[in-house]
C-alpha positions as CSV (number, residue, x, y, z in Angstrom):
1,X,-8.5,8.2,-6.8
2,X,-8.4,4.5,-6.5
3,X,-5.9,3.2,-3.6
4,X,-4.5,-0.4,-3.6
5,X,-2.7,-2.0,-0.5
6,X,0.2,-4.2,-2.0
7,X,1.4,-6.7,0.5
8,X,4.7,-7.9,-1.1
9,X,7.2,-11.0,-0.2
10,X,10.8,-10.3,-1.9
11,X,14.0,-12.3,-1.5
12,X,15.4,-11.5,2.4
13,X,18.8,-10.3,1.1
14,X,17.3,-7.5,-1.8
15,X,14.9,-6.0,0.2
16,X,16.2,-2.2,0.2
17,X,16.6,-2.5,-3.7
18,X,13.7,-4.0,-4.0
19,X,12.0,-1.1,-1.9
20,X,13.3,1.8,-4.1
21,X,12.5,0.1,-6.9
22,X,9.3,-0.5,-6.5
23,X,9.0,3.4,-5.0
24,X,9.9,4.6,-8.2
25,X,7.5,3.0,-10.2
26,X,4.5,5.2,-11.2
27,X,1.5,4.9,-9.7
28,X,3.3,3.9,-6.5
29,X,3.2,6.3,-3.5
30,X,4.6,5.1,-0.9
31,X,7.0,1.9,0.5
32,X,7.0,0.4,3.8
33,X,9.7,-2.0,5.2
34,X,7.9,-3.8,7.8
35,X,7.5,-6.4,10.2
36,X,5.8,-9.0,10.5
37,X,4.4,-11.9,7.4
38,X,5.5,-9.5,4.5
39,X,8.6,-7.7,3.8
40,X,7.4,-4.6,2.1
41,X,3.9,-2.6,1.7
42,X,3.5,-0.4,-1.0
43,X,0.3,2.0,-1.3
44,X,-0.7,2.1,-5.0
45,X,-2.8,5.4,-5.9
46,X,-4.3,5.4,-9.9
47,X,-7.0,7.1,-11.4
48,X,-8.8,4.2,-13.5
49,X,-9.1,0.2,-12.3
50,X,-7.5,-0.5,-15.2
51,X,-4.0,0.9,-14.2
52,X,-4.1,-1.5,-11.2
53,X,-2.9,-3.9,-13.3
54,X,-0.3,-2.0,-15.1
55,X,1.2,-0.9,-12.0
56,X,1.2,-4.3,-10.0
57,X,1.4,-7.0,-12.6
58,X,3.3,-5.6,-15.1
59,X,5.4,-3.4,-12.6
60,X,5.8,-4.3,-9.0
61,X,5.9,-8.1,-9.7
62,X,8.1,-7.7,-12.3
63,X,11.1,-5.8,-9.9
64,X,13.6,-8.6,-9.3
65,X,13.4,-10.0,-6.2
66,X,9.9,-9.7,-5.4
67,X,8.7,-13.2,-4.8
68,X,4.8,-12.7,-4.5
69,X,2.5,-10.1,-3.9
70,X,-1.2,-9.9,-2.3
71,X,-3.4,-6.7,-3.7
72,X,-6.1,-5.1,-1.5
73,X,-8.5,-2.3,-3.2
74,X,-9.5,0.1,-0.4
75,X,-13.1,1.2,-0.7
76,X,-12.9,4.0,1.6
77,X,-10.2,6.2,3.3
78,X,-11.0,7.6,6.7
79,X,-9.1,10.5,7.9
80,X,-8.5,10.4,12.3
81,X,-11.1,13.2,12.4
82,X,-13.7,10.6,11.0
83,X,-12.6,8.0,12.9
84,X,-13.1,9.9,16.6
85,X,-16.5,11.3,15.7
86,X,-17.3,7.5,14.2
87,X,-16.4,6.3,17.9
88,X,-18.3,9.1,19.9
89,X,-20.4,8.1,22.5
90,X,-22.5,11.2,22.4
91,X,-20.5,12.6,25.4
92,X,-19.5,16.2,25.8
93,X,-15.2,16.8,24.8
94,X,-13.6,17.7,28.2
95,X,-11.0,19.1,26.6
């Protein structure tokens, strides 16, 4: 499974529509409203490279009122489990 990070800017007054639109499109899983230099985050999971591009050019900057987009190709997922044993010092758990 391929995921893509879509950071997206959409007009300031459509941004709940915009949201559910885009969450609706397939090949989108998810829609963040956030804060901070974008309005929206999607997370884009597809099967092929290929449907990158069908689901962000030809779908998510196609929903009106999106004003721009910035794509980000994750090249690997790491679960919290991964993360704590990645930042062990070697240290008995006290737990």
């Amino acid at each position: 499974m391929i995921t893509a990070i879509v950071l997206i800017d959409c007009a300031t007054d459509s941004i709940p529509e915009v949201a559910e639109s885009i969450a609706n499109l397939p090949g989108v899983s998810e829609v963040y409203s956030v804060a901070g230099n974008v309005d929206l985050i999607a997370m884009v999971r597809v099967r092929q490279y290929e449907e990158i591009a069908e689901v962000i050019a030809a779908g998510i900057s196609k929903v009106p009122g999106v004003v721009d987009t910035d794509t980000h190709i994750a090249f690997r997922a790491y679960s919290q489990h991964d993360l704590e044993e990645a930042f062990a010092i070697g240290l008995p758990d006290t737990d």
